[in-house]
C-alpha positions, 0 to 999 in steps of 0.5 A: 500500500505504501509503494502505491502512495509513493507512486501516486505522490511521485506522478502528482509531483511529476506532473505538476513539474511537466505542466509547470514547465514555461506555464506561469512557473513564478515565485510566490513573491513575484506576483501573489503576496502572502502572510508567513510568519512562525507556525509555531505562533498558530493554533493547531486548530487552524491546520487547513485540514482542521479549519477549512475541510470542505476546501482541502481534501487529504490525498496522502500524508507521511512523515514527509510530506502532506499532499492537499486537494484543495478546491474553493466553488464560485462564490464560496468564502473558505474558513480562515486557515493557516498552513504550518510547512512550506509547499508548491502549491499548484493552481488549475483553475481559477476565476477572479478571487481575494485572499484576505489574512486572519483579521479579513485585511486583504492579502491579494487581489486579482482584480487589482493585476494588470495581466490575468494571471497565466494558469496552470500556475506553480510557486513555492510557498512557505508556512502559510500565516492564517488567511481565506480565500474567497472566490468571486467567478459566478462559474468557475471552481478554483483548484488546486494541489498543495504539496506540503513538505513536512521535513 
């Protein structure tokens, strides 16, 4: 069972590599701000598992990593969450949307770039401080993978 986990993290890993390849690769800094901080400094129970999970799915976890299906529907305001181990996170698909930080301040807007962001999309993250996404398309779901890296 295990080497059936390795192998589906490894193709997942894989490709979101392929697809990233000169796709809107960007580092988290260059065009989506965000929160970090000490993980430490945040409650357990705002794990994304523990606080959002409608919007992040478990599809593996070991020692090592933690590999989320994360989804947020038109319209839908996600609980607010943090996320405590640096990880790639890549986008799918995503329609206009806000990310605010854990007192509701907005982090980032899409509304606010002068070119749409290009998806598929993948960046690097940090531990990520509490925030909540919040989808504004009427139609289109945002999706996502978050491969957190435990070590």
């Amino acid at each position: 069972m295990i080497y059936i986990r390795i192998l589906i993290v490894t193709a997942v890993v894989s490709m979101m590599a392929a697809l990233a390849v000169g796709q809107g690769t960007v580092k988290s800094d260059a065009k989506v701000p965000y929160k970090t901080g000490k993980p430490s400094d945040w409650p357990k129970e705002s794990d994304a598992l523990v606080a959002a999970p409608k919007n992040h799915r478990l599809l593996l976890e070991n020692e090592e990593v933690r590999v989320l299906d994360v989804t947020v529907a038109p319209g839908e305001i996600e609980h607010v969450h943090s996320h405590r181990w640096p990880s790639v996170l890549y986008i799918m698909s995503a329609g206009e949307f806000v990310d605010r930080d854990g007192e509701g301040h907005i982090i980032f807007d899409t509304r606010t770039l002068t070119t749409p962001l290009q998806l598929p999309l993948a960046m690097w993250k940090e531990p990520e401080a509490p925030h909540s996404i919040e989808n504004l398309s009427k139609t289109i779901t945002i999706h996502g993978m978050r491969v957190e890296i435990k070590k």
